[in-house]
N, C-alpha and C positions, 0 to 999 in steps of 0.2 A: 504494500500500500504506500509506504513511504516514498520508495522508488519513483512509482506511479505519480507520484506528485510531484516530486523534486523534477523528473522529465518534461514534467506540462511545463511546469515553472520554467526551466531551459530553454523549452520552446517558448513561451510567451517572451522570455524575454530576447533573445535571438529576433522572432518575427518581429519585435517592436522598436530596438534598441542597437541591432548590430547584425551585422553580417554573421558567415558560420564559421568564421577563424574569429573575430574581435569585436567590442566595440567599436562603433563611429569613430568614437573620439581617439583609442588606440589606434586605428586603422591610418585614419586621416592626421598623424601629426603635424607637428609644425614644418619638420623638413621635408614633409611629402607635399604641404599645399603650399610650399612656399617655390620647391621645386617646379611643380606640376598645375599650380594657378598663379591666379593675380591676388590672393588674400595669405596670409600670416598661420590663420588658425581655422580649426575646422566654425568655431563659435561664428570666427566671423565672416567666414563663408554663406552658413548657415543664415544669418543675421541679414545677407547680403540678397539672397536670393529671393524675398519680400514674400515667404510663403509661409504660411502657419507653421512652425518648427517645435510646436508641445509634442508633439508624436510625427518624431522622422521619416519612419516607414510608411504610415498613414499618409502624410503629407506627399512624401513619391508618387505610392499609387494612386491617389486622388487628382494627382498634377502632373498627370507622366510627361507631356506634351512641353508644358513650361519647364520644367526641372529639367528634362533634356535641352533642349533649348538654352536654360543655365548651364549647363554643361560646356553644351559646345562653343558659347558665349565666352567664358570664364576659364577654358581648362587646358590641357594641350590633348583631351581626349576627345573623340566622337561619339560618345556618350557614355551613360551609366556606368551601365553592366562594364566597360573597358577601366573606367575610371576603378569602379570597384575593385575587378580585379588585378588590377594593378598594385593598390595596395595591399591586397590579402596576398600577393606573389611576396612585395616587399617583407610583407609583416615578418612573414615564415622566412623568411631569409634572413631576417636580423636578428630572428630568435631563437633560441632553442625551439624543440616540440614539446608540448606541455600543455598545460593548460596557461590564459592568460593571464598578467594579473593586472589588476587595478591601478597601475600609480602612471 
């Protein structure tokens, strides 16, 4: 039962908060959007892109058309999904495998 729960939990927060290697905010450091856009941090990326940002994920799939469009506006990617993986390639390449942590 425990399991069973800690799993959902995993996935809610995954579907809502982060890709399936990291958070956002690990994902998208500072020397990834400074590299790969025109903003500093992912906050002010985020900030930047003038679309409801209380729930990340939500706001994507609600805006896919803009968000892309931010994308390829802002980034040196042609969209999302490239952007995304992009950094989950980096992440795992500057980290051990493990799980990730917080800081």
């Amino acid at each position: 039962m425990f399991k069973a729960v800690l799993t959902n939990l995993q996935k809610m927060f995954v579907d809502h908060y982060s890709s399936m290697v990291a958070p956002y905010h690990l994902l998208f450091n500072e020397q990834f959007m400074e590299r790969y856009t025109s903003f500093y941090s992912w906050k002010q990326f985020i900030r930047n892109s003038y679309l409801d940002a209380e729930n990340i994920q939500a706001m994507i799939e609600s805006n896919k058309e803009e968000w892309e469009q931010f994308i390829v506006r802002t980034t040196r990617f042609s969209s999302w999904r490239e952007m995304l993986d992009k950094a989950e390639e980096q992440y795992l390449l500057e980290r051990p495998p493990g799980p990730y942590q917080y800081m």
